[in-house]
VOGU-3710 file (C-alpha; in Angstrom, 3 decimals, decimal comma):
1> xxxxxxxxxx> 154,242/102,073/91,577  155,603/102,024/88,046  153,185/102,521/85,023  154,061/99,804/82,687  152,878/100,230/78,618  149,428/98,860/77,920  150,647/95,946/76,394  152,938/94,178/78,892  149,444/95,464/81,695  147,729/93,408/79,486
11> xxxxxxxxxx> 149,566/90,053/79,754  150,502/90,066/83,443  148,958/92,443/85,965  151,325/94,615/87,553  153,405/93,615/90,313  150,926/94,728/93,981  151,780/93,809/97,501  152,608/90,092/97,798  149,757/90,123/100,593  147,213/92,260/102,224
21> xxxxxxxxxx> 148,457/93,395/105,977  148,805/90,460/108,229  145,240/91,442/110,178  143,476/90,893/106,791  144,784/88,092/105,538  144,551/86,364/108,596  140,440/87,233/108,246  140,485/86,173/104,655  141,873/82,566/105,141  139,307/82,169/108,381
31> xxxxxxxxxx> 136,395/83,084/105,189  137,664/81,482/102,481  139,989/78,754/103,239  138,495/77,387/106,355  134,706/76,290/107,958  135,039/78,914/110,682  132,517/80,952/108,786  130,340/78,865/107,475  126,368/78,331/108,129  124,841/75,776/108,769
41> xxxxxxxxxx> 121,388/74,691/107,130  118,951/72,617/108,350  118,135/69,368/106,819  117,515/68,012/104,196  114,530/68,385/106,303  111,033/66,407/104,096  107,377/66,366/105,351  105,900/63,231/105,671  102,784/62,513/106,974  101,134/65,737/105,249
51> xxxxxxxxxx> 102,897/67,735/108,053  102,640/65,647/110,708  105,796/64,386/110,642  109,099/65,149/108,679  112,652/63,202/108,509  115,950/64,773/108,315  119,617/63,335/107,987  121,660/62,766/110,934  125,126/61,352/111,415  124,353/59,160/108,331
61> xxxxxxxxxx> 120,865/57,559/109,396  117,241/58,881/108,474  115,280/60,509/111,531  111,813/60,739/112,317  110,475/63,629/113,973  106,603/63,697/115,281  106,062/67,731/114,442  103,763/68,625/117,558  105,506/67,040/120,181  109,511/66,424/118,583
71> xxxxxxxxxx> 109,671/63,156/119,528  112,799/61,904/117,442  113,138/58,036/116,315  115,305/56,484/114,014  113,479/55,352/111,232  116,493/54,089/109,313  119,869/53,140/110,004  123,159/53,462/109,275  123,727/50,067/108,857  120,722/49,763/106,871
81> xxxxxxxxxx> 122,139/52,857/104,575  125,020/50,467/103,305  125,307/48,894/100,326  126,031/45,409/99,712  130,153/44,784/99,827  130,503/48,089/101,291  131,602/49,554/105,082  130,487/52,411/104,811  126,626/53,786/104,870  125,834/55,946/101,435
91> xxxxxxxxxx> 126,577/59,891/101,532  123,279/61,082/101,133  123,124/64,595/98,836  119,343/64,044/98,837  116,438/61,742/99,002  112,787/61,625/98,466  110,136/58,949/99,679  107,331/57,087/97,878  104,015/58,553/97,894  103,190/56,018/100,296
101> xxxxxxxxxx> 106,523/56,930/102,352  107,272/52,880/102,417  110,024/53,387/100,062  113,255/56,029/100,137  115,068/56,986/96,751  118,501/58,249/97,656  121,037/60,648/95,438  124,568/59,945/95,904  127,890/60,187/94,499  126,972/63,651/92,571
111> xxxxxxxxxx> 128,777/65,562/89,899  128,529/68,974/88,946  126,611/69,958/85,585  127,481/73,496/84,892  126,166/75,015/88,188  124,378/71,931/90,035  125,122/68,937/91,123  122,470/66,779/89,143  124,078/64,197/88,022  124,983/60,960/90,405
121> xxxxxxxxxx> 123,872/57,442/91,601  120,187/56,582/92,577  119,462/53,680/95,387  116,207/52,680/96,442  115,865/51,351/100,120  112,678/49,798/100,923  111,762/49,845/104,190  109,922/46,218/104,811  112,712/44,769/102,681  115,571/46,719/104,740
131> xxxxxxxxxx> 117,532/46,087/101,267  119,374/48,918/99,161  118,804/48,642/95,745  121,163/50,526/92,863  119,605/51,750/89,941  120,975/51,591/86,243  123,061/48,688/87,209  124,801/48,814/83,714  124,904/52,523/83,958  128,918/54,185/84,650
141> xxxxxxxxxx> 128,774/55,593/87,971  127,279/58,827/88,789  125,839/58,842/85,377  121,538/58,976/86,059  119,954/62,644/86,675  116,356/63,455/87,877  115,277/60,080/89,516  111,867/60,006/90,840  108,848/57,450/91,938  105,947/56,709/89,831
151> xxxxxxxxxx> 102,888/57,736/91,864  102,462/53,706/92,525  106,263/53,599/94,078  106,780/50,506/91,948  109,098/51,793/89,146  111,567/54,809/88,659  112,165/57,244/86,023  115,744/59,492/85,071  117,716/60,679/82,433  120,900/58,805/81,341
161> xxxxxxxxxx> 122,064/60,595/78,284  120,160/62,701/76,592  117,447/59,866/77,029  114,448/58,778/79,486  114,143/55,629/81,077  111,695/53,652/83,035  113,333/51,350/85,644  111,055/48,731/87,256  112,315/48,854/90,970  111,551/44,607/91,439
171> xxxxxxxxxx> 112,631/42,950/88,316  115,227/45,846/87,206  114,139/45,565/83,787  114,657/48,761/82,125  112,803/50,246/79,609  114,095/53,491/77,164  111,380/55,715/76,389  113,536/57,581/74,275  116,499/56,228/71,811  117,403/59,648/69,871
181> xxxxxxxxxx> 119,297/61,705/72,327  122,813/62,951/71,285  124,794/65,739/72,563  122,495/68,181/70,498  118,893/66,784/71,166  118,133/66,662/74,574  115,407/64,461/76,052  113,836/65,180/79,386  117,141/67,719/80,453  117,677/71,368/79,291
191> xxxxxxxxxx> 119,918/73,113/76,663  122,683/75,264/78,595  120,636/78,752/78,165  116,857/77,656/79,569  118,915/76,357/82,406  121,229/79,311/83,416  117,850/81,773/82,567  114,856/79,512/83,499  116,318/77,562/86,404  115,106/74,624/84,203
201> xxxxxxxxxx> 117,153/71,435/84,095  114,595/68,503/85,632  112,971/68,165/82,369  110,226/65,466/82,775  106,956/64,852/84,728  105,152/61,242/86,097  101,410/61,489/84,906  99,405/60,927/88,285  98,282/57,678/87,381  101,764/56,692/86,278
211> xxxxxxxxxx> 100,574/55,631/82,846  102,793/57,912/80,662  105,538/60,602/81,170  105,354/64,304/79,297  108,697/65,906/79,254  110,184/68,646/77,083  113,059/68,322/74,161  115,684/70,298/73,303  117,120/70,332/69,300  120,464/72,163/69,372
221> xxxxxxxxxx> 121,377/71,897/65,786  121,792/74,924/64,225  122,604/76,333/67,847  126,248/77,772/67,562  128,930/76,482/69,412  131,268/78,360/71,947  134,049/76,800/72,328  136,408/76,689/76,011  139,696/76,084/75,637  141,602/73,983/78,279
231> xxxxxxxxxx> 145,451/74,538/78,014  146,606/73,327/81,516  145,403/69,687/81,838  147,123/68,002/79,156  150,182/67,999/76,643  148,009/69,637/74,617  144,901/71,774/74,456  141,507/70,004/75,121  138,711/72,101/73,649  134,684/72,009/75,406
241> xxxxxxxxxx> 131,808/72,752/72,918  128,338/74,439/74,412  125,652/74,966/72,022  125,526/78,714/73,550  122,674/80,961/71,451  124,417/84,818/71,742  121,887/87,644/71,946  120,249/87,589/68,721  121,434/84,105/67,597  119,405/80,937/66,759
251> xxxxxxxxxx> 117,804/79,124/69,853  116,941/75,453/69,927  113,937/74,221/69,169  111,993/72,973/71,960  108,955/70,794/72,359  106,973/68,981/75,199  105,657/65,665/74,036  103,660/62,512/76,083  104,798/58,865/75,552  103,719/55,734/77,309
261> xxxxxxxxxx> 105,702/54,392/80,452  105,833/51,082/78,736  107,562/52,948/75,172  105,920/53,923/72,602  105,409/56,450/70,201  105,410/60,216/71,479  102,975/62,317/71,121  103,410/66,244/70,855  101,953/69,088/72,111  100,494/71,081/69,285
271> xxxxxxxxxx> 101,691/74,609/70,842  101,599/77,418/68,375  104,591/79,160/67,014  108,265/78,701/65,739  110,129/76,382/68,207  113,057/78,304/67,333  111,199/81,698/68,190  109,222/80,762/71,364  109,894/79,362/75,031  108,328/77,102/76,368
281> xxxxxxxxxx> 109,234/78,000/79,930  107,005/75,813/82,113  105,002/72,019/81,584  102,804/69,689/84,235  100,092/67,660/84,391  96,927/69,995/85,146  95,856/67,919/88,087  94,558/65,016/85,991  96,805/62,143/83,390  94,221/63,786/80,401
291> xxxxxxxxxx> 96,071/67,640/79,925  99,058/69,203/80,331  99,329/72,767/81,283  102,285/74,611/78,979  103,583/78,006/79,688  104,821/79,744/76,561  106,694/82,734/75,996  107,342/85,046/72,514  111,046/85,655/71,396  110,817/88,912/72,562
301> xxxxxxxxxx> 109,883/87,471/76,265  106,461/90,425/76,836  103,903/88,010/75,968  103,103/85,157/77,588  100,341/82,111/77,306  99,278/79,359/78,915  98,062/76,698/77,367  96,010/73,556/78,357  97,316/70,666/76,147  95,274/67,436/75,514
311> xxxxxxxxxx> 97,229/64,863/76,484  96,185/61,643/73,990  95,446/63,815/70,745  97,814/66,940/71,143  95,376/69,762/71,076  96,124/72,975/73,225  94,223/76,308/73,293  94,722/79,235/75,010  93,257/79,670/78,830  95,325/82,740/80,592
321> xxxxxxxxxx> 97,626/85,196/78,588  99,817/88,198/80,085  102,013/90,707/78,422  104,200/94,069/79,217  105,728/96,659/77,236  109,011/95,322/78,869  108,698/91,445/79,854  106,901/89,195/81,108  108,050/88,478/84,869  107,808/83,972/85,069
331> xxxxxxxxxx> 110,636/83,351/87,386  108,037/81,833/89,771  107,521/78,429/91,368  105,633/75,358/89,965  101,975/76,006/88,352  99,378/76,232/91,323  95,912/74,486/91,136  93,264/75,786/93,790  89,464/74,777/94,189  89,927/71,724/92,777
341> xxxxxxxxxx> 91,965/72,610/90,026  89,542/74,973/88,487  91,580/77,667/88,949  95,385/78,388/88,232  97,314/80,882/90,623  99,547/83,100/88,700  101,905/86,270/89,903  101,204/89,252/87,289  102,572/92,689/87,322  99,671/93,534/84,845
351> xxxxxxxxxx> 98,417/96,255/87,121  101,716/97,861/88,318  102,288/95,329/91,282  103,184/91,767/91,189  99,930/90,486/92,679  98,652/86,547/92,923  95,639/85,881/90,340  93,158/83,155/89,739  92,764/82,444/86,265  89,761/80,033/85,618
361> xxxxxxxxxx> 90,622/77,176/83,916  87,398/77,449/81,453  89,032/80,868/80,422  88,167/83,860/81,130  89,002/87,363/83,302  91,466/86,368/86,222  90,474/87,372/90,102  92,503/89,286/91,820  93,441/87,815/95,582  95,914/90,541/96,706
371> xxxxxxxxxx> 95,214/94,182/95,822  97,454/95,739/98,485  99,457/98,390/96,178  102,667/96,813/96,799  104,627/93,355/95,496  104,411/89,477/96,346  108,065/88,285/96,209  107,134/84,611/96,222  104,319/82,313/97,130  104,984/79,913/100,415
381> xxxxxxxxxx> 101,838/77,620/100,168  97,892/77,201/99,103  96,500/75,516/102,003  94,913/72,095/101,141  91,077/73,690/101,205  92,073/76,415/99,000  90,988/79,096/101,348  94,266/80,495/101,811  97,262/82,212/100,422  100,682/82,279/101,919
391> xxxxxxxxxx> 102,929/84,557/100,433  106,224/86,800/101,023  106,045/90,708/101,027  107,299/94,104/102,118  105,617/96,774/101,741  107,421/99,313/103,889  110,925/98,429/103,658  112,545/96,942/100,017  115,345/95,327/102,030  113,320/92,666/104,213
401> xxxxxxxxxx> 110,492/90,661/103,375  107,793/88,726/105,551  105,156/85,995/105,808  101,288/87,361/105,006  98,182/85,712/104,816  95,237/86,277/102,720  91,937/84,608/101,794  91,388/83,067/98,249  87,794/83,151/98,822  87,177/86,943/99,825
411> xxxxxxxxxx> 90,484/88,729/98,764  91,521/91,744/100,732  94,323/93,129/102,969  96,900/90,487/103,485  97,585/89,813/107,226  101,173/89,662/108,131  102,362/86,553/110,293  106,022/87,251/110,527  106,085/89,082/114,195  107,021/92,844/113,989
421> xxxxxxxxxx> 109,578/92,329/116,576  111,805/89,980/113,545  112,594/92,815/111,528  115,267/91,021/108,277  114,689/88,578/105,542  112,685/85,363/106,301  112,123/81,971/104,187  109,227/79,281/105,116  109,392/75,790/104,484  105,029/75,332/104,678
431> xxxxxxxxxx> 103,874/71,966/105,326  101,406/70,525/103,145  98,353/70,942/106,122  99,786/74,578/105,982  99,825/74,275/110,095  104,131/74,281/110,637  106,930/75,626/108,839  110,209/75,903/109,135  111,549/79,057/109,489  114,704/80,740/108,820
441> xxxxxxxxxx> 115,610/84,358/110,053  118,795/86,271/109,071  119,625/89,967/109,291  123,113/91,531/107,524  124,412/91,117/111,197  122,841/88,507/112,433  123,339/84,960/111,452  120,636/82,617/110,582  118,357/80,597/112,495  115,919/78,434/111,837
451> xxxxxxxxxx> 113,016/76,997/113,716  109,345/75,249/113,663  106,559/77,301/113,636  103,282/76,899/114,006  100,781/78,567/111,341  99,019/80,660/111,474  100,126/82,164/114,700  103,886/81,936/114,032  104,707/80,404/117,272  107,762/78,511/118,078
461> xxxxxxxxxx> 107,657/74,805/118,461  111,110/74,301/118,741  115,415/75,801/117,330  116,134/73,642/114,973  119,512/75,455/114,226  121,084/78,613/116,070  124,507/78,935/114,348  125,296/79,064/117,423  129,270/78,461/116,637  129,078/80,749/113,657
471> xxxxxxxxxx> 127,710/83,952/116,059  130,670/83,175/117,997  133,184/83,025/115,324  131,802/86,522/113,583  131,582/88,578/116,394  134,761/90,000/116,305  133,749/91,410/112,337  130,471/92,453/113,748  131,410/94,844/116,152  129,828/98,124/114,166
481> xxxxxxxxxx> 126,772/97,520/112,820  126,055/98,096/109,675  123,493/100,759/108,086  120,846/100,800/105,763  119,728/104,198/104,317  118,200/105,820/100,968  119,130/108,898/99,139  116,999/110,786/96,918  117,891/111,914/93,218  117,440/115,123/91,685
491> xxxxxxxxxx> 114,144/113,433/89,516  112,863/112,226/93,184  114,156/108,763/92,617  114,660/107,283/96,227  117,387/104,417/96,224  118,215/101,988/98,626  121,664/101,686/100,165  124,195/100,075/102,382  126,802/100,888/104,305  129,738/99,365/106,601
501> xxxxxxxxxx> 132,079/101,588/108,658  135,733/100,589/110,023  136,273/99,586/113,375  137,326/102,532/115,840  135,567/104,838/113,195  135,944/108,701/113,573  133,216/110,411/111,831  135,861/113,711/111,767  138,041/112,402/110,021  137,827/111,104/106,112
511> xxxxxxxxxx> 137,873/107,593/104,986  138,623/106,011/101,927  134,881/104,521/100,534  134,534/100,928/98,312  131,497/100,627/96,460  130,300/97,163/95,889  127,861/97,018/92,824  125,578/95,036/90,639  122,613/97,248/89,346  121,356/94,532/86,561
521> xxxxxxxxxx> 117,877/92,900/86,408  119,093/89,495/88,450  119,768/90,398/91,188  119,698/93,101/94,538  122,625/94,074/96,830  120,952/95,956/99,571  118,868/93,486/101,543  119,054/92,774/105,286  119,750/89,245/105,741  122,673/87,363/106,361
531> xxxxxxxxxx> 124,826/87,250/103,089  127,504/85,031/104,419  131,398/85,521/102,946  130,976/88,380/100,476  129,655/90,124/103,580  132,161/88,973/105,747  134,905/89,976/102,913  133,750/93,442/103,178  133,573/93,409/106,950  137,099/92,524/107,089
541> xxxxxxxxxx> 137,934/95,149/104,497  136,417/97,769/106,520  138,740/96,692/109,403  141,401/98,259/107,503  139,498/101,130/107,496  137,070/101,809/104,288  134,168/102,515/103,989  131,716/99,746/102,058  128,414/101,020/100,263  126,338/99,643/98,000
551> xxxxxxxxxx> 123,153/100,948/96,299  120,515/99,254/94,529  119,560/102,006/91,123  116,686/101,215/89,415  116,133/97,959/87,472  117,516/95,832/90,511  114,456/93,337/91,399  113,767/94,998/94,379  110,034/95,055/95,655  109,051/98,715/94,627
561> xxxxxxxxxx> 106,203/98,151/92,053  106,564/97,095/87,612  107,522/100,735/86,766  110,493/100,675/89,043  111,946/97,074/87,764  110,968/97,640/84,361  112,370/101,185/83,692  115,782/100,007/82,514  114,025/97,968/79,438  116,287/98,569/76,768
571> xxxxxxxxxx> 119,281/100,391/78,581  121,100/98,068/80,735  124,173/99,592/81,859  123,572/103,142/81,071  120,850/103,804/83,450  122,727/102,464/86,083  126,078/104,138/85,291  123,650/106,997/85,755  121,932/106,392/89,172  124,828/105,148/90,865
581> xxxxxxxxxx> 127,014/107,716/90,118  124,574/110,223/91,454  123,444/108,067/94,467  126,972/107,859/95,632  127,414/112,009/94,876  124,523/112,438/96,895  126,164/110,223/99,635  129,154/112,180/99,767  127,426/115,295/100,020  125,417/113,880/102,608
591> xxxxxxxxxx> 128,787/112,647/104,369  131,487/114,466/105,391  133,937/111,319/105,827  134,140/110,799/102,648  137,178/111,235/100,929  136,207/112,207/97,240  140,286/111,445/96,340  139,538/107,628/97,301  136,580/106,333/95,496  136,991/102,606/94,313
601> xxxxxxxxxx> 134,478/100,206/93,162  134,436/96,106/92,701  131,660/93,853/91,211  131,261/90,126/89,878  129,257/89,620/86,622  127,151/92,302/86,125  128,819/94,215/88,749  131,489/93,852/86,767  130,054/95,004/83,934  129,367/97,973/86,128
611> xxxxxxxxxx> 132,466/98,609/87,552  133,509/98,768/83,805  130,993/101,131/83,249  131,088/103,253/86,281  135,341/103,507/85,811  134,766/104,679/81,735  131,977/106,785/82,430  132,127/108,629/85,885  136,346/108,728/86,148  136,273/111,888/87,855
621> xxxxxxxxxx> 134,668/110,041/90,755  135,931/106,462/91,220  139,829/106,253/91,159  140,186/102,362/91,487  138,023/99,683/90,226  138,258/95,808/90,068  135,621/94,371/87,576  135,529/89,970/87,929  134,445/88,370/85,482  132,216/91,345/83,369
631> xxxxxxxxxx> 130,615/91,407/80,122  131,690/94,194/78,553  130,044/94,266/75,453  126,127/93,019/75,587  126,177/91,521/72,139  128,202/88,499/73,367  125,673/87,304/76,338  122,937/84,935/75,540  119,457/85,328/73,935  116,980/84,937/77,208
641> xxxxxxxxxx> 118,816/87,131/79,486  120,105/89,764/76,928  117,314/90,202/74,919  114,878/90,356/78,046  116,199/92,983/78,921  117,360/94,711/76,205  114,937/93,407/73,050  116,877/91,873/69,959  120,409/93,396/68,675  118,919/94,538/65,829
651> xxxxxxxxxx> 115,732/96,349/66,977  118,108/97,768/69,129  121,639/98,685/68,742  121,962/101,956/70,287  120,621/100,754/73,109  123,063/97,471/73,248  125,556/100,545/72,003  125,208/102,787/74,913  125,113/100,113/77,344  128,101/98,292/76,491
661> xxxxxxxxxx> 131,247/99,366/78,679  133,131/98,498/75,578  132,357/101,251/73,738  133,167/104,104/76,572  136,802/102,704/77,356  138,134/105,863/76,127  137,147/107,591/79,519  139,504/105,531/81,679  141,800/107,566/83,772  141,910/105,445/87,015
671> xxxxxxxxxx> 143,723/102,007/88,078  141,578/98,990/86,748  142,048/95,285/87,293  140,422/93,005/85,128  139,878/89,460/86,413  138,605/86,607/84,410  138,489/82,814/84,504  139,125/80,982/80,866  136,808/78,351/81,523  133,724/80,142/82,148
681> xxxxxxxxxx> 130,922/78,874/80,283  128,415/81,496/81,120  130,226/85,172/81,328  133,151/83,820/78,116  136,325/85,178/78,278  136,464/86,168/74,841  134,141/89,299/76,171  137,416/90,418/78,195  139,541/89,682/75,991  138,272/92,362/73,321
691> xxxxxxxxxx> 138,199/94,636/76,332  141,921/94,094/76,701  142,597/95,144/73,056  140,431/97,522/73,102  142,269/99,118/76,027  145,511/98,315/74,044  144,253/100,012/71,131  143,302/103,203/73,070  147,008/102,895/74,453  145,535/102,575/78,131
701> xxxxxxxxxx> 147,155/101,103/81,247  145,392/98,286/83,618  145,664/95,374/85,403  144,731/91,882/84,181  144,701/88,378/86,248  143,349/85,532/84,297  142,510/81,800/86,298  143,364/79,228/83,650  140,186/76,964/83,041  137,938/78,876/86,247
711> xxxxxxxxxx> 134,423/78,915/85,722  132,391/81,875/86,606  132,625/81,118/90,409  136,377/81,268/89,945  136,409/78,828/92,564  137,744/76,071/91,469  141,114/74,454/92,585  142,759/74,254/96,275  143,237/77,874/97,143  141,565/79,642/94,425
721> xxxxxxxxxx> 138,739/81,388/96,313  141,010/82,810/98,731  143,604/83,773/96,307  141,027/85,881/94,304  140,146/88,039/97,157  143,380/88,302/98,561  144,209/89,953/94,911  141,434/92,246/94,981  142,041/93,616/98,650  145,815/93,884/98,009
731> xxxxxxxxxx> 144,913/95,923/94,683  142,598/98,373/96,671  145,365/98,319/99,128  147,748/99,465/96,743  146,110/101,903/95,143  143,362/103,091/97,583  144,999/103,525/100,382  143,124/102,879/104,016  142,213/105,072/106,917  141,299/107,903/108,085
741> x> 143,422/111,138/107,089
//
């Protein structure tokens, strides 16, 4: 293929194959541009009853199931689903019921806020009445966010910009609890950044005896705006502003206040320290209307406090504090009250391990409930008693994870539910009475299904989805199995990997080998469970006949102890250039079918970053990369995710130096493709495009594909997701070419 000049590679990317061969492509359009591949979930699935019973949503009506013995009744119709003037019953995206389950709230007609869907319509159906009941009548349509019941069922609370309002579900007189929201002061919803980072967009909380409503606020001013740039829809440009705080920027300020559910004045939560400078990453009621209970966290994200907040006067002090030489690990679930809310449960790596605590709520040393020397990946349930703990582990295998059990009362050994003879990745859906879950089971080759258990024996009750259709439609990609393994580094580092061989594969012969990588903080590639079409991508690619590996370096959030996570504090990007170059030398040297002349490597986000890095860095080894949607220079991500990882810009710029691809594009030797969507609001463009004069500048040749006003899915638009790997497995195509020699 011709070599054009760096600049003309930079505006169009060079002419490839018009398609992948006709095998592939016919696998890519059955992944990405039809249902043949897709799973499907259970539910929405809700416990009602405290466990002994739980609807679910079929063929647009509400069903009742009695848990112990399945019996199935509808408890609300289609018919009864439909509005006034309408034909049709509501398309239900998810409900909720009234404390006293004699009322349903349902979410319809939803519209995508940055990631989620969290902004629609809100009806109320109650159940005597049989009458559907739209909320914000005045309001344009899917326009309300966050709708939920007072703890009396009588009125509703949700956002409608920027603001908080209290609906009363009889009269449909509505009340604004708050009048000052604007597009840069946010009341009871989050600023862009705590929702990418903290999962935190749901922004307000019903006081349990429905007398007042806490909820946090965002001030953007002073936040600088990024700005998207739209040139497709119109004559002419339309322009988006996010108030988007880059790594060592200004941050909004945030504060969690109480008002009245009849208006009022609000009160706020005297929580120490600049609002600018601190996060305030969690807020409930502590099991009573009198405090709140306030998670903080320090600029610098390794300290962390929890605070117990008077509700009527303001007044918080300190009751449970945590802190690392790296960070503070809070990507948990909702604060935990056991023994009658005496005691908070907290997950702390404060030991080495990330181990569930008690911390008293009169202050105080916090008990340890689960000293086994290895990690709790998540919490499942506190059973109603507070005697026990349900929680997700592995301690003998990183990849898979599994139900234990341990008591609150006498800590010790946790006992594992999960039977040995489900080895994978599992998920539990605990009912409040902790005696059923449901219970979903996936492997990397083996789809997932999902059942009711009983607890604690883990028995089957009943399938409550097989896949059944999906097994069938993947077994012709499944037919070699893939394989987990670990290599060892020359410092005695073991890592975690994954691989996929072709169909028909000849271990004496040598095989072109793909390596699919992350190797940042967020996330993990090398897990057993069912990973759906980025799997099945790779399983088709194989076909062809590459290999597919992928390793997991240290730093990945993989359930090996603090000191493993925590070691790439400060050097994002350079540690991992590191490991995985040597993990995949070691693999070759441990495989003889690997052909060292046809190394590629393709990530998304950070894996893009990586690909950057590994490309620029290691060039002797990989020959062909494709890096979607990267950030190649660290300085342009945002404040809670950069500077977690990585402390402030200016405490550390060699670090952010050394780990930014950026500033090692001088080492490219091999074929690179570039691909970025304009529109993406949380990886920006503008990071790619300084790569691409950069690579100008240094007079190098590469391949660029931009998707005019994509976000960082790069999904949307008839066609797009299929068109995006078509392009990357006609690039590796091109330039890495398949099968055995």
């Amino acid at each position: 293929m011709r070599r054009y000049p760096a600049l003309f590679a930079a505006l169009a990317f060079i002419a490839v194959p018009a398609r992948p061969s006709e095998e592939l492509d016919r696998q890519l359009k059955r992944i990405f541009a039809s249902s043949d591949f897709q799973a499907k979930s259970f539910g929405p699935a809700r416990w009602i009853e405290n466990g002994a019973a739980y609807t679910t949503v079929e063929a647009k009506e509400i069903i009742r199931h009695e848990t112990a013995t399945g019996k199935r009744s509808v408890l609300i119709s289609a018919a009864a689903l439909t509005p006034p003037s309408a034909t049709d019953p509501l398309s239900i995206s998810d409900y909720q019921w009234s404390a006293d389950a004699k009322q349903l709230l349902l979410f319809t007609n939803t519209k995508k806020v940055w990631r989620d869907n969290t902004r629609g319509d809100y009806w109320v159906l109650d159940l005597a009445a049989s009458g559907l009941k739209k909320l914000g009548a005045t309001a344009p349509p899917s326009s309300l966010m966050f709708a939920k019941f007072s703890p009396d069922g009588k009125r509703v609370a949700y956002v409608r910009t920027n603001n908080i309002y209290v609906e009363d579900i009889a009269s449909g007189q509505t009340k604004a609890l708050t009048s000052n929201g604007s597009e840069t002061l946010f009341n009871g919803t989050s600023d862009w950044v705590y929702e990418e980072e903290l999962a935190l967009r749901d922004c307000f909380r019903w006081s349990p005896d429905g007398r007042t409503i806490a909820y946090w606020q965002f001030d953007s001013s002073g936040v600088q705006q990024f700005t998207l740039l739209n040139n497709t829809d119109s004559l002419y440009p339309k322009t988006t502003l996010i108030p988007y705080p880059k790594a060592g920027t200004i941050n909004s300020a945030v504060g969690v206040g109480v008002v009245s559910a009849q208006g009022g004045d609000t009160r706020w939560m005297e929580i120490p320290g600049d609002p600018r400078q601190n996060y305030l990453f969690r807020m409930d009621w502590a099991g009573n209307s009198e405090e709140l209970v306030v998670g903080q966290l320090n600029r610098l994200q390794n300290h962390l406090s929890v605070y117990l907040a008077n509700a009527g006067t303001g007044n918080a002090a300190t009751f449970f504090e945590d802190s690392d030489a790296a960070w503070v690990d809070v990507r948990i679930g909702a604060f935990d009250w056991v023994n009658q809310n005496s005691q908070l449960l907290w997950l702390s790596e404060r030991d080495g391990w990330r181990h569930a605590y008690l911390a008293p709520r009169a202050g105080g040393a916090p008990k340890l409930v689960t000293p086994a020397k290895n990690d709790v990946t998540g919490v499942a349930r506190v059973d109603p008693e507070s005697k026990w703990l349900y929680y997700l582990a592995s301690p003998d295998n990183a990849t898979q994870n599994y139900l234990y059990r341990t008591s609150l009362t006498t800590p010790g050994e946790g006992i594992r539910l999960t039977p040995a003879d489900q080895p994978g990745s599992h998920s539990y859906n605990v009912s409040p009475d902790c005696r059923w879950a449901f219970h979903t089971w996936s492997r990397a080759s083996q789809v997932p299904v999902t059942e009711l258990i009983r607890l604690p024996e883990h028995k089957r009750v009943r399938l409550l989805e097989d896949n059944a259709d999906l097994r069938e439609n993947v077994s012709e990609l499944l037919t070699t199995p893939g394989e987990f393994f670990q290599v060892r580094l020359d410092d005695g580092t073991v890592i975690d990997g994954s691989l996929i061989k072709p169909r028909k594969f000849d271990p004496k012969k040598k095989y072109p080998l793909i390596v699919h990588v992350y190797g940042e903080p967020a996330s993990a590639l090398v897990v057993d469970r069912w990973s759906g079409r980025n799997d099945l991508f790779h399983r088709a690619l194989a076909n062809e006949g590459y290999l597919i590996a992928s390793f997991d370096n240290r730093g990945t959030p993989a359930p090996k102890g603090r000191d493993w996570r925590k070691i790439i504090y400060g050097s994002v990007g350079d540690l991992s250039s590191r490991e995985q170059a040597e993990a995949l030398r070691k693999l070759m040297a441990q495989r003889a079918y690997i052909d060292p002349a046809r190394i590629g490597v393709w990530g998304w986000s950070g894996g893009g970053t990586n690909t950057l890095n590994l490309m620029f860095r290691s060039p002797e080894l990989y020959q062909v990369g494709v890096a979607v949607a990267p950030v190649p220079d660290q300085r342009l991500y945002d404040t809670i995710y950069q500077e977690r990882y990585m402390g402030l810009p200016g405490s550390n710029e060699n670090g952010y130096r050394k780990g930014s691809a950026i500033n090692f594009a001088e080492g490219l030797r091999g074929k690179l493709l570039i691909v970025h969507g304009s529109g993406d609001d949380n990886v920006h463009f503008q990071g790619t495009e300084r790569l691409v004069n950069r690579l100008i500048e240094l007079d190098k040749a590469f391949d660029f594909m931009e998707y005019p006003n994509r976000t960082h899915s790069i999904s949307e638009g008839r066609g797009t997701s299929l068109h995006v790997y078509q392009l990357i497995s006609r690039y590796f195509e091109e330039h890495l070419l398949p099968g055995p020699r």
